[in-house]
Structure formats: structure tokens, C-alpha cells
C-alpha positions in Angstrom: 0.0 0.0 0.0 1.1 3.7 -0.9 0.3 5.1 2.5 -2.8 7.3 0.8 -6.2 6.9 2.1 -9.7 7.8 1.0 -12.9 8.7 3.0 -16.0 6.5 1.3 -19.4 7.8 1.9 -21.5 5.5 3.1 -23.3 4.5 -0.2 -20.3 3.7 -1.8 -19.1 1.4 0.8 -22.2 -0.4 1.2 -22.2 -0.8 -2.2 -18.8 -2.4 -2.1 -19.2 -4.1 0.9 -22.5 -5.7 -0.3 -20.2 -6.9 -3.7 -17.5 -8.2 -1.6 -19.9 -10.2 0.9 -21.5 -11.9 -2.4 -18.0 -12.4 -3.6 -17.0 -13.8 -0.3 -20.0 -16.1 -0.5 -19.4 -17.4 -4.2 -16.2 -18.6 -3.3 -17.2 -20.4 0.0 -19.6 -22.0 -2.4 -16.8 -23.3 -4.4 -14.6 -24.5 -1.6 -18.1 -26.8 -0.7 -18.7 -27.7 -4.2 -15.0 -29.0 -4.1 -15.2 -30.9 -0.8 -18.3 -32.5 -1.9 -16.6 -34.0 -5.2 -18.8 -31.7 -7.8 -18.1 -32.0 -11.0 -15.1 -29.8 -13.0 -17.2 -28.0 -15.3 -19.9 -27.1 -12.4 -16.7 -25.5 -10.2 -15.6 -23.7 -13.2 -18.6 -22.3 -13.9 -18.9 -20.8 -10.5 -15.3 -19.7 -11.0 -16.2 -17.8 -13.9 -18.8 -15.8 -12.3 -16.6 -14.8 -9.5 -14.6 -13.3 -11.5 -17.1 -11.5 -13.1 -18.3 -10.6 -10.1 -14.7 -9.2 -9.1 -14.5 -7.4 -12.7 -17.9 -6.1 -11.7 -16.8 -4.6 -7.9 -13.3 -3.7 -9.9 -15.3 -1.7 -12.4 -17.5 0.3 -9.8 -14.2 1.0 -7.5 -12.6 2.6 -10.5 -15.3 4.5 -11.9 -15.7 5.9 -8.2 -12.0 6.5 -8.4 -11.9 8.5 -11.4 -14.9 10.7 -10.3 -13.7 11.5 -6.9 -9.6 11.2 -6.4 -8.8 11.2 -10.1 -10.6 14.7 -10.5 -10.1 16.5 -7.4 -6.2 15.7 -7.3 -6.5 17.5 -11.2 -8.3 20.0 -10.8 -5.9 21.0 -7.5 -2.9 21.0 -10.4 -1.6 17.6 -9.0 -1.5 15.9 -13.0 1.2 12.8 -10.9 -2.7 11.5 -10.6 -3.0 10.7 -14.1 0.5 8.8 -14.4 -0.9 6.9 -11.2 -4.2 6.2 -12.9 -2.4 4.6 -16.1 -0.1 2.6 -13.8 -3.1 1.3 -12.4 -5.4 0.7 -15.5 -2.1 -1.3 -17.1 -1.6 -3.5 -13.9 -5.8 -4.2 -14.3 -5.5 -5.1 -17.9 -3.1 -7.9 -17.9 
């Protein structure tokens, strides 16, 4: 972690909270499914909609991102933001 923090309001963490406790739930599913011998394609299946569901949270975390730090750090003449925000969209994308 960089050290820098950032106050949530409280509809924008319930919202991610509310994604990761899904999240959290999918993959406790999938530890079950395994213990109880279900089949490959059945676990994968599940698999892939975690990580939907993580590209889903990923996407809303961003766009809130870009909205609140993203903008205020430009419009206050700190342009480092951007070259932090491409740094970040490069590490997402691979």
C-alpha cells in the first residue's frame, strides 16, 4: 500500500461491501462444491462468475475512483494522478 487513504461515503461502501460479501459467499460455495466431489465444469462455472463478479466490484471501485480522487487531485494541479491512474489501468489489464 502507498500510505494514501480515501474517505468512502456510506453509499459507496455499502455498495462495495454488499459486492465483496457476495464475492466472499461465491467462493465459499466453491470450496463446498470441491469438498463435496462436484463436477469440473460445475466449479468452473462458478469460478467464472466470480470473476465476473470481481471485474464487476473492480469496475464500480474505478469508476468511483476517477470521479472523486482522479478529478479533485486535477483540478488542484496535481497531474502525478494521471500517471498513477495509467499505472493502475495497465496493472488491471493484464
Amino acid at each position: 500500500m502507498n500510505g494514501k487513504t480515501k474517505h468512502r461515503d456510506e453509499e459507496e461502501l455499502r455498495s462495495l461491501s454488499n459486492r465483496l460479501s457476495r464475492i466472499e459467499g461465491q467462493v465459499r460455495g466453491v470450496k463446498k462444491m470441491l469438498e463435496e466431489d462436484a463436477y469440473c465444469t460445475d466449479i468452473l462455472t462458478q469460478i467464472s462468475a466470480i470473476q465476473a463478479a470481481l471485474n464487476a466490484f473492480n469496475k464500480e471501485l474505478l469508476a468511483n475512483h476517477i470521479r472523486t480522487c482522479v478529478a479533485e487531485n486535477i483540478r488542484a494541479g496535481k497531474d502525478e494522478v494521471i500517471d498513477d491512474l495509467v499505472n493502475t489501468l495497465q496493472k488491471l489489464m493484464k
